[in-house]
VOPAKE-831950 format. One line per field, with one value per residue (C-alpha): residue number from 0; x, y, z. Coordinates in nm, 4 decimals, padded with zeros to 6 digits, always signed. Each point is the difference from the previous one (the first is absolute). Layout:
BEGIN
seq <- NUM,...
xx <- X,...
yy <- Y,...
zz <- Z,...
end
This chain:
BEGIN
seq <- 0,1,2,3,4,5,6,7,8,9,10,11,12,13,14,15,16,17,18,19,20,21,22,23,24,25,26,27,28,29,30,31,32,33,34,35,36,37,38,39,40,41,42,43,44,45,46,47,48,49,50,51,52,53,54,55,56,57,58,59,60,61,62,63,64,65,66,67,68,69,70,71,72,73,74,75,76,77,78,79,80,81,82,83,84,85,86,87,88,89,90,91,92,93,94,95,96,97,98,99,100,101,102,103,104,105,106,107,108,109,110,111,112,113,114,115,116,117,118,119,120,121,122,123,124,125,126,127,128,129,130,131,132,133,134,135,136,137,138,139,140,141,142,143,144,145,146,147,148,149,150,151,152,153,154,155,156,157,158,159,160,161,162,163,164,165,166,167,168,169,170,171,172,173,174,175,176,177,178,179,180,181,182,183,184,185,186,187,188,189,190,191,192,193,194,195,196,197,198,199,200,201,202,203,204,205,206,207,208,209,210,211,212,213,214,215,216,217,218,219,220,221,222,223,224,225,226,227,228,229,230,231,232,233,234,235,236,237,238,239,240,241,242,243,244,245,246,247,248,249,250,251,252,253,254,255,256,257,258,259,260,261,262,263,264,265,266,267,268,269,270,271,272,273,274,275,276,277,278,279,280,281,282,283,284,285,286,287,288,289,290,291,292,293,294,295,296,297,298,299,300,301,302,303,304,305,306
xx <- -02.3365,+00.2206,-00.1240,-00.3461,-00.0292,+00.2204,-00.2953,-00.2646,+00.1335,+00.0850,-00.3627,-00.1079,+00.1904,-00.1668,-00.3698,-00.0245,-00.2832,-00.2337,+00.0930,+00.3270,-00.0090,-00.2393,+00.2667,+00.2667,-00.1976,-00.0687,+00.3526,+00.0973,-00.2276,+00.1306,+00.3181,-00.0899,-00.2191,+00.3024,+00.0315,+00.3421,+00.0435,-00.2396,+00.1686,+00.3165,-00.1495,-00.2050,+00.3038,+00.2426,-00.2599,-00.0691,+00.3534,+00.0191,-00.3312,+00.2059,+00.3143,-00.0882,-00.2172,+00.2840,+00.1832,-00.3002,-00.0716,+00.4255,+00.0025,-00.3370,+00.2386,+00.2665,-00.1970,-00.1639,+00.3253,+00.2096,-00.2318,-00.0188,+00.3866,+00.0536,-00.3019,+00.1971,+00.3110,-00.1532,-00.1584,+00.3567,+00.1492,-00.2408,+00.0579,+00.3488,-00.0436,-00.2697,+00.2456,+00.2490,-00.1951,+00.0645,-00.0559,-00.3782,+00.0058,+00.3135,-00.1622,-00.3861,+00.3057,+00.1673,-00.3079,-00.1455,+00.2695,+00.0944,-00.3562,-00.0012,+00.3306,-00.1475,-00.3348,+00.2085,+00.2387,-00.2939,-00.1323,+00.2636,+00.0292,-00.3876,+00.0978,+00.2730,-00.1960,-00.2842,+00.1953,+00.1122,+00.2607,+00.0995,+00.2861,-00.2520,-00.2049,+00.3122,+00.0983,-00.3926,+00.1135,+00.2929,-00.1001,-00.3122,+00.2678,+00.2109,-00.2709,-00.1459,+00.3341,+00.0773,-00.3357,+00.0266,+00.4006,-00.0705,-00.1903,+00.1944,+00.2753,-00.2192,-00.1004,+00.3841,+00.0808,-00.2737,+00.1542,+00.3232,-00.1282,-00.2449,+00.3270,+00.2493,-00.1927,+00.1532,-00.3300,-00.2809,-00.3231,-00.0056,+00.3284,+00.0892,+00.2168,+00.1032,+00.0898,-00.0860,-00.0299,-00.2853,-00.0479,-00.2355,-00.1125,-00.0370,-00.3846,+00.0405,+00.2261,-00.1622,+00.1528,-00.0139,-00.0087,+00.0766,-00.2703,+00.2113,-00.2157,+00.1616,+00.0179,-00.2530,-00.2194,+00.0709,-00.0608,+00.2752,+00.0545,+00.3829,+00.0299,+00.2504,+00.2352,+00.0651,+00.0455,+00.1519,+00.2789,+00.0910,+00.1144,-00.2281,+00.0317,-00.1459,-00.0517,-00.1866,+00.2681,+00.1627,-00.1711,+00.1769,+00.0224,+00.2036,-00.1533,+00.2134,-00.0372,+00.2095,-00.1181,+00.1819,+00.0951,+00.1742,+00.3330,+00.1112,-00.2720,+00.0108,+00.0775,+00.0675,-00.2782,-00.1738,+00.1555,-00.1282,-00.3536,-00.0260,+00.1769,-00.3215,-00.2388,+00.0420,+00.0588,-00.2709,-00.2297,+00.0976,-00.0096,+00.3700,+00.1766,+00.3193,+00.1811,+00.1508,-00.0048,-00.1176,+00.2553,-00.0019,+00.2697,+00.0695,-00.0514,+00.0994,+00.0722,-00.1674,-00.0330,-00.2173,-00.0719,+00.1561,-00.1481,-00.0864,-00.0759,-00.1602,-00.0387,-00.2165,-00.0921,-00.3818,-00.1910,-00.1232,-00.3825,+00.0910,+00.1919,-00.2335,-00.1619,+00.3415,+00.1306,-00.3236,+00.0147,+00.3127,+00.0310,-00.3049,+00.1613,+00.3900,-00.2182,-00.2037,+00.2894,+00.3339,-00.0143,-00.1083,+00.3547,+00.1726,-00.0563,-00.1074,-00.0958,+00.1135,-00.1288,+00.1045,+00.0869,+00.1835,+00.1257,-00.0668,+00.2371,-00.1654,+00.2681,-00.1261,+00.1685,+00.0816,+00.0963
yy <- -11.5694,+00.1958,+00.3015,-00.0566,-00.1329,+00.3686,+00.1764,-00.1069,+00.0231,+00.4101,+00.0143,-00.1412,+00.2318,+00.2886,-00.1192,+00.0705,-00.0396,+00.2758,-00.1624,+00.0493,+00.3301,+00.1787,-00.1702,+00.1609,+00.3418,-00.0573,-00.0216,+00.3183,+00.2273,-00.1916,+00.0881,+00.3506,+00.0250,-00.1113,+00.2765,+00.0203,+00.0393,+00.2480,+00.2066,-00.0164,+00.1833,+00.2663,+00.0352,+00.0979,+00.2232,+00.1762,+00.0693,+00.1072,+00.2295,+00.1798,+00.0277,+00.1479,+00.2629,+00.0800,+00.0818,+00.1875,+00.2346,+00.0222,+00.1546,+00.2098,+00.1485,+00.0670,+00.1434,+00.2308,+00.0997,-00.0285,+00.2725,+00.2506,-00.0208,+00.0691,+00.3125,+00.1489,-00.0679,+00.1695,+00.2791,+00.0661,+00.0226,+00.1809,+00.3035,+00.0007,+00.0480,+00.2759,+00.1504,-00.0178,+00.1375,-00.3340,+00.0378,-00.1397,-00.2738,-00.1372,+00.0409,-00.1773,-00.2819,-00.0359,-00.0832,-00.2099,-00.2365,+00.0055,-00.1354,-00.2392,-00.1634,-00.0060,-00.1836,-00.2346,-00.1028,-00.0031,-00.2468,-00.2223,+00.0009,-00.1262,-00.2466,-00.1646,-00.0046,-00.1909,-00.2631,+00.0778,-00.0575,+00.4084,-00.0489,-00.1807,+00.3659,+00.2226,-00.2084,+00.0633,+00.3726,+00.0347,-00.1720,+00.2455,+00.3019,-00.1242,-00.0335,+00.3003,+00.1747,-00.1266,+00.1045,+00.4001,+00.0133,+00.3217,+00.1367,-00.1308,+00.2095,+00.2822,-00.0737,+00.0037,+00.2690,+00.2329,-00.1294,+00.1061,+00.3380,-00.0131,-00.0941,+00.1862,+00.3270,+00.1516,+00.1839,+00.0794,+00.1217,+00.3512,+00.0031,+00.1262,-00.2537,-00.1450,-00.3691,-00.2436,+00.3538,+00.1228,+00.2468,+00.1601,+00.0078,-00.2937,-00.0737,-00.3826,-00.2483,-00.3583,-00.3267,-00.0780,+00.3500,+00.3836,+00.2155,+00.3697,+00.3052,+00.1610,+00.3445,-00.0020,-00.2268,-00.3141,-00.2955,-00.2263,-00.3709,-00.1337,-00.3019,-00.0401,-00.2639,+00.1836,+00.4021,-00.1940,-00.1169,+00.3174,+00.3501,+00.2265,+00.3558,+00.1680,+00.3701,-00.0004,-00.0994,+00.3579,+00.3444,+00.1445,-00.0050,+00.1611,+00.2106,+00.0367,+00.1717,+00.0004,+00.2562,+00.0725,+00.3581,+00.1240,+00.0693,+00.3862,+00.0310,+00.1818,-00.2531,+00.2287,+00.1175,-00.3111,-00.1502,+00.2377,+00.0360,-00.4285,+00.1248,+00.2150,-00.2136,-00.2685,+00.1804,+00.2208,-00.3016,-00.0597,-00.3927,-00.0498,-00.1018,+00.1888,-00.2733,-00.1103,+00.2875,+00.0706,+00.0186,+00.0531,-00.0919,-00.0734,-00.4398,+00.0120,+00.1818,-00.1993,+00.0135,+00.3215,+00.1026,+00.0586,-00.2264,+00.1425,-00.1903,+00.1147,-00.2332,+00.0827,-00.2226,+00.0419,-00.2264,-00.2778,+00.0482,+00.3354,-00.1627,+00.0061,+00.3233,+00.1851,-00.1993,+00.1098,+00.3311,+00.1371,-00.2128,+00.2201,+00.3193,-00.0983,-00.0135,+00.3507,+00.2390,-00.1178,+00.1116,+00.3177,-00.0084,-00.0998,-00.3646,-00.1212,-00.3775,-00.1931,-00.2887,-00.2384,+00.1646,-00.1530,+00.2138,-00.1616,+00.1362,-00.0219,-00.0534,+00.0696,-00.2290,+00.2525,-00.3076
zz <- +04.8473,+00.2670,-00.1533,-00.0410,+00.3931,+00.1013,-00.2091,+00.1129,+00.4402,-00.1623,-00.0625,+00.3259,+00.2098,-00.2319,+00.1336,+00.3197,+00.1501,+00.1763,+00.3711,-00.0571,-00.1501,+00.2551,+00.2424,-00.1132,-00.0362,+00.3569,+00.0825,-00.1851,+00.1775,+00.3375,-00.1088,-00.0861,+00.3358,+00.2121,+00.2619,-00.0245,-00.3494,+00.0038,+00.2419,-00.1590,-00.3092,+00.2443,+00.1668,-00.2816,-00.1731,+00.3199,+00.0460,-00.4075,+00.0821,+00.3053,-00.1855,-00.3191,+00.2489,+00.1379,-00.2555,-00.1861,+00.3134,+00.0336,-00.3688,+00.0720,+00.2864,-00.2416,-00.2688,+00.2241,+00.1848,-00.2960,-00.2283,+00.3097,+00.0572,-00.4134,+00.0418,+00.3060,-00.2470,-00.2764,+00.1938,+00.1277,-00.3541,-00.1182,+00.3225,-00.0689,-00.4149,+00.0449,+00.2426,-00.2519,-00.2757,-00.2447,-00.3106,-00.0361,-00.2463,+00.1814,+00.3406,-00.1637,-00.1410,+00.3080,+00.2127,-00.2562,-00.0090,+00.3812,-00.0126,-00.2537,+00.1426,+00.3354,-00.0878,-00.2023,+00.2877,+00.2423,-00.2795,+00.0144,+00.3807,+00.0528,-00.2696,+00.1411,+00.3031,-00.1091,-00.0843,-00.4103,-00.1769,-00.0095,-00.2722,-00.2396,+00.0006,-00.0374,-00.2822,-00.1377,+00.0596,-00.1534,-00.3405,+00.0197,+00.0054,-00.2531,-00.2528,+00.0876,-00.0168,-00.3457,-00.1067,+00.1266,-00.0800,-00.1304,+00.2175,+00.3017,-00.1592,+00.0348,+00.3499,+00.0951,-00.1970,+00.2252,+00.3379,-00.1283,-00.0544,+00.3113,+00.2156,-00.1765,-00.0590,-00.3358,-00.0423,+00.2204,-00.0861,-00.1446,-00.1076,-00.3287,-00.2191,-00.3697,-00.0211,-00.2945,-00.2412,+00.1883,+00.1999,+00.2686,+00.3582,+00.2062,+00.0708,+00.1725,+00.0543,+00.0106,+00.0456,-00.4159,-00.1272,+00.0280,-00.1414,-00.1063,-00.1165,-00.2973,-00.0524,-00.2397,+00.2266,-00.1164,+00.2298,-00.0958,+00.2476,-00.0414,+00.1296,+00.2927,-00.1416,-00.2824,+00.1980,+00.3320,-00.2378,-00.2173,+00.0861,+00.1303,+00.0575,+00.2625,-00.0155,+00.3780,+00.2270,+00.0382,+00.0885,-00.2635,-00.3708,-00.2417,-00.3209,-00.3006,-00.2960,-00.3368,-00.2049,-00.3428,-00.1373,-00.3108,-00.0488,+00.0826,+00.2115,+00.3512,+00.2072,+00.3336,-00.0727,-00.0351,+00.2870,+00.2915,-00.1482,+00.0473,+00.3507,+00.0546,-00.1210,+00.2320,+00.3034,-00.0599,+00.0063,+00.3563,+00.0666,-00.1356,+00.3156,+00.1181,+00.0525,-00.2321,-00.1428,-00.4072,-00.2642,-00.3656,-00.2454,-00.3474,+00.0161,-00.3998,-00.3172,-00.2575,-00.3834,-00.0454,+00.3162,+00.3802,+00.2495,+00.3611,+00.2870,+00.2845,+00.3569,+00.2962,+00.2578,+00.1652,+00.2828,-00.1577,+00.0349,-00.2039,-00.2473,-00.3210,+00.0604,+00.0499,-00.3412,-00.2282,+00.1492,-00.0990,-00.3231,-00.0994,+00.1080,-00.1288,-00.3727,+00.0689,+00.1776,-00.1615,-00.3552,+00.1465,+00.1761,-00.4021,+00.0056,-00.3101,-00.0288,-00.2917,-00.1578,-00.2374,-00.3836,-00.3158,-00.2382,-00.3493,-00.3100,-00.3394,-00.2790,-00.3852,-00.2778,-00.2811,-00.2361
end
């Protein structure tokens, strides 16, 4: 009976009437209309509206002062490496990430500035760099590999060197590859981990270069004779540098024939043109002077069974 009498007072207070509710309607926009209230809430979004444009036109400031300071920085750099003659690719690297770090800190100042949580967006960065250096491992190798070589300068540009069994002149140095032209122009792109880590050999950094020869006579041949007209030959050509001076001597006496060895050392820029010119003229003039060239024989003895 309790239960039924609790019921049915529940449903009661669930019908109200449409005095009462227009009442209490009334009383809500009173409430709502109460000058003091009111100006409570214009109050603290006024102050919200003057603070945040503070702190917008305080990073506008920064920005603005914060990208000239990093172009006078960057303009400054960028004097000092011309003056310097950088290497290009290091000097275009150089700049580019002077300027890349700069915007990003500049980022992170307006940030923290506006009121954000700054170490919540490094974190974002650093996960972004992680992934995207697991992703590029490779070529990130690469990309250090070429400042190595931009910073340590093994080779430069037009220089004439062998690494990785190739061979040929220098025609760019980028930050993932070196491009070499081969003698036989090739175009052949080595990519800087793998030449920044082995041993290269660089014919370029010296004026001068030394020529030798090893040319192979017979046994009981002049070899006085033989001796002075190589003597001739290559001063006769003229680029042969006096010092050091030629020589020719016997380098080895071999199974069928006596090895000669002839050294002359040239300016560099000279260096092939001397070598192919008096190879040529060793092979024309010397067996006029009693050199005779061997070559490879077998003597082959024929037995007959008489049985």
């Amino acid at each position: 009976m309790n239960i039924f009498l609790q019921s049915e007072v529940a449903v009661e207070n669930l019908i109200v009437p449409d005095s009462i509710q227009k009442a209490r309607f009334a009383e809500a926009i009173t409430h709502l209309a109460d000058e003091e209230f009111v100006r409570g809430i214009g109050s603290e979004m006024l102050n919200w509206l003057v603070w945040t444009g503070i702190k917008f036109l305080i990073s506008l400031a920064i920005y603005y002062i914060g990208r000239w300071l990093l172009g006078k920085l960057i303009r400054i750099i960028d004097a000092v490496m011309t003056r310097r003659e950088v290497e290009i690719s290091l000097h275009a690297f150089i700049l580019t990430a002077i300027k890349t770090l700069g915007y990003v800190l500049l980022v992170l100042i307006i940030v923290s500035v506006l009121g954000f949580n700054s170490s919540s967006f490094i974190a974002v960065l650093a996960s972004m760099g992680l992934a995207i250096g697991m992703a590029l491992s490779g070529t990130l190798q690469n990309f250090a590999g070429g400042v190595m070589i931009l910073v340590l300068r093994p080779y430069r540009v037009g220089d004439f060197i062998e690494a990785q069994g190739v061979s040929g002149t220098v025609a760019s140095i980028s930050l993932f590859n070196t491009v070499i032209y081969t003698t036989d122009k090739k175009t052949i792109y080595i990519p800087n981990n793998a030449i920044s880590t082995s041993i290269i050999n660089n014919y370029s950094t010296s004026t001068t270069r030394r020529c030798s020869w090893k040319v192979s006579v017979s046994y009981g041949d002049d070899y006085d004779a033989i001796r002075d007209a190589m003597y001739a030959i290559i001063k006769r050509d003229g680029r042969a540098l006096a010092t050091p001076a030629p020589y020719v001597r016997i380098d080895a006496m071999a199974d069928s024939a006596i090895i000669i060895e002839a050294r002359a050392w040239v300016n560099n820029s000279e260096y092939w043109d001397f070598y192919d010119a008096v190879t040529e003229a060793f092979y024309k003039e010397l067996p006029s002077h009693g050199a005779h060239f061997p070559f490879p024989q077998m003597d082959v003895h024929i037995t007959h069974d008489n049985k």
